[in-house]
C-alpha positions in Angstrom: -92.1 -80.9 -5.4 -90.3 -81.0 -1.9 -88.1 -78.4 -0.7 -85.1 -81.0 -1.1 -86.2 -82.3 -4.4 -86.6 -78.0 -5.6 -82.9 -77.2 -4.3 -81.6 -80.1 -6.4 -83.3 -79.2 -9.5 -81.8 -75.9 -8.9 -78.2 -77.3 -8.4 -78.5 -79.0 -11.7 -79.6 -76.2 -13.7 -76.8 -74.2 -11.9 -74.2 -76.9 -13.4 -75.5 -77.8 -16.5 -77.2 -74.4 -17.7 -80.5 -75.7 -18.7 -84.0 -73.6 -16.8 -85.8 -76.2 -14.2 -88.6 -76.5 -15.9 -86.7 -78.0 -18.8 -85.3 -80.7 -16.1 -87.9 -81.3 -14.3 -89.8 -81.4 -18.0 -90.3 -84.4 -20.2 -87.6 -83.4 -23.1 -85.1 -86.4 -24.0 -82.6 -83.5 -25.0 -79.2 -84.2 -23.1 -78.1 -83.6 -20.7 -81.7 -83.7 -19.5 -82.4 -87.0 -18.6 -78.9 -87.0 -17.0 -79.9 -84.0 -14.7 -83.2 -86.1 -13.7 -80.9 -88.8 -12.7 -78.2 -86.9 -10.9 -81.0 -86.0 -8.4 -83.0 -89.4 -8.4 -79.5 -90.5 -7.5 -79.3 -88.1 -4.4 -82.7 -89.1 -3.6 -82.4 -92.7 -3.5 -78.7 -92.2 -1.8 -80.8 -90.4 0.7 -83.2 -93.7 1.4 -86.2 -93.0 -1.3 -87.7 -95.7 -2.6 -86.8 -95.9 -6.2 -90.6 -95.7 -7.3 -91.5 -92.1 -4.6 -88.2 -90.6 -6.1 -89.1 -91.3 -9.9 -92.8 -90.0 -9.6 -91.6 -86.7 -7.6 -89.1 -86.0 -11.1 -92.2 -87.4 -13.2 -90.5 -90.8 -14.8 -91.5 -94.3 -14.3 -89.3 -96.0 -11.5 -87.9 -97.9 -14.9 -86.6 -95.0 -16.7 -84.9 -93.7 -13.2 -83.5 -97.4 -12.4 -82.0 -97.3 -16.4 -80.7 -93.5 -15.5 -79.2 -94.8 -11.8 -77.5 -97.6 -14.6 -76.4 -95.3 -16.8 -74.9 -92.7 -14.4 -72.5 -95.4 -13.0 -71.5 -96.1 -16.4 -70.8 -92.8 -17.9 -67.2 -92.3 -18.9 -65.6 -89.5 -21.4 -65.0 -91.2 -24.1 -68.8 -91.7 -25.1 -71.3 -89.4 -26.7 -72.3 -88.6 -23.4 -69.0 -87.2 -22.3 -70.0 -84.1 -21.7 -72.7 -85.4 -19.6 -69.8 -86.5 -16.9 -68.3 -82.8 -16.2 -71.9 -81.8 -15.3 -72.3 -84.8 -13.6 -69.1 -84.6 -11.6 -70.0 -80.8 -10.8 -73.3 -81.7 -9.5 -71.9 -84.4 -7.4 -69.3 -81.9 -5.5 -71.7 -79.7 -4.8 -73.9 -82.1 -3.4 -71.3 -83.4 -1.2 -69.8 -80.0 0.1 -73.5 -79.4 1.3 -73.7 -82.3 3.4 
């Protein structure tokens, strides 16, 4: 794992409270897949190729182009809408770092 890809990981356990190694894990539990998006999603931003960024979090370039899909879609209202605070925090931080 990259030094950008390890600060990332440590953003999102930061906002959503879960240990790396459970992000950067295998485990469908949410908000886990939905942390391994939020930083595929920085990655890509940041001009990775959709298949580099999805083997450096350890998913198939599939399951990280269905996460970029879902992330754009997220809204409250859904069983996921807890997902969206984290998501939101995430994406501030990002920003206020660049």
């Amino acid at each position: 794992m990259n030094s950008l890809t390890a600060h990332l990981v440590q953003l999102a356990s930061e906002v959503s409270g879960r240990d790396e190694e459970d992000i950067m894990g295998k485990r469908r539990q949410v908000p886990l897949p939905a942390c391994r998006w939020m930083i595929g999603e920085v990655l890509v931003s940041r001009g990775w190729p959709i298949a580099t960024a999805a083997r450096e979090l350890n998913v198939t370039p599939a399951t990280l182009r269905h996460g970029l899909e879902e992330l754009a879609t997220l809204r409250h209202d859904t069983n996921w809408g807890y997902v969206v605070d984290i998501v939101e925090r995430f994406r501030s931080l990002v920003a206020s770092e660049a």
